[in-house]
N, C-alpha and C positions, 0 to 999 in steps of 0.2 A: 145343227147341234154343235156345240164348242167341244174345242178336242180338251181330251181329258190332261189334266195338270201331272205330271209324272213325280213322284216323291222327292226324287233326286233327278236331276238333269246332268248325267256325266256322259262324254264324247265318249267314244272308243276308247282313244289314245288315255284320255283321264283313267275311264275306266278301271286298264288293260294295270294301270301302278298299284292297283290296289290287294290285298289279300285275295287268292281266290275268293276263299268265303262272303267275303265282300263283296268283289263281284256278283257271284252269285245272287246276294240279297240286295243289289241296284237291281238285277234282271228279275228277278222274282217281285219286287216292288212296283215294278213298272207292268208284270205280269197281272198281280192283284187288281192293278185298277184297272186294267182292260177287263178281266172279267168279271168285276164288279159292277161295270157298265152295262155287260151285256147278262148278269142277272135285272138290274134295273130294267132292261130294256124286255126281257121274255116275263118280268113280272105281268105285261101287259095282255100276256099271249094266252089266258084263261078263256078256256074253250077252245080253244087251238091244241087240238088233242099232241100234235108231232112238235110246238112251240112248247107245251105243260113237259115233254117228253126232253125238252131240249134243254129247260130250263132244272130238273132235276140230274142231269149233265153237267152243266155248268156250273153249280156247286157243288158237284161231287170234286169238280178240278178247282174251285176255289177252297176248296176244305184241304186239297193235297197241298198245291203251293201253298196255303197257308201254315201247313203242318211242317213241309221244307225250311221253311224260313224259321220257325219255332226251334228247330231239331237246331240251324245256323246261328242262333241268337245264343244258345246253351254253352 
């Protein structure tokens, strides 16, 4: 599986110059697409009663960072 493309590719050091809130929303952006992937990936897990269980977790926590990042864009 190819590793996922991160929105923004900043180091630490890049990072660390930025607005918090900024920061923040590199780390929150690079958080969205990891569990974005692994909605995609429990989409498969039908009939997998503890995967069905896992996967309405895993956008419960894409709904919040999503909602973070919303609240930081304001």
């Amino acid at each position: 599986m190819p590793e996922p493309i991160p929105l923004i590719n900043l180091d630490a050091v890049s990072r660390a110059r930025l607005p918090l809130a900024e920061q923040l929303m590199d780390v929150f952006a690079d958080a969205l697409v990891a569990v974005s992937d692994a909605l995609d990936i429990s989409r498969y897990g039908a009939g997998n009663s503890r995967i069905t269980s896992m996967h309405m977790r895993i956008q419960a926590v894409y709904d919040e960072v999503n909602s973070m990042m919303k609240e930081l864009a304001d």
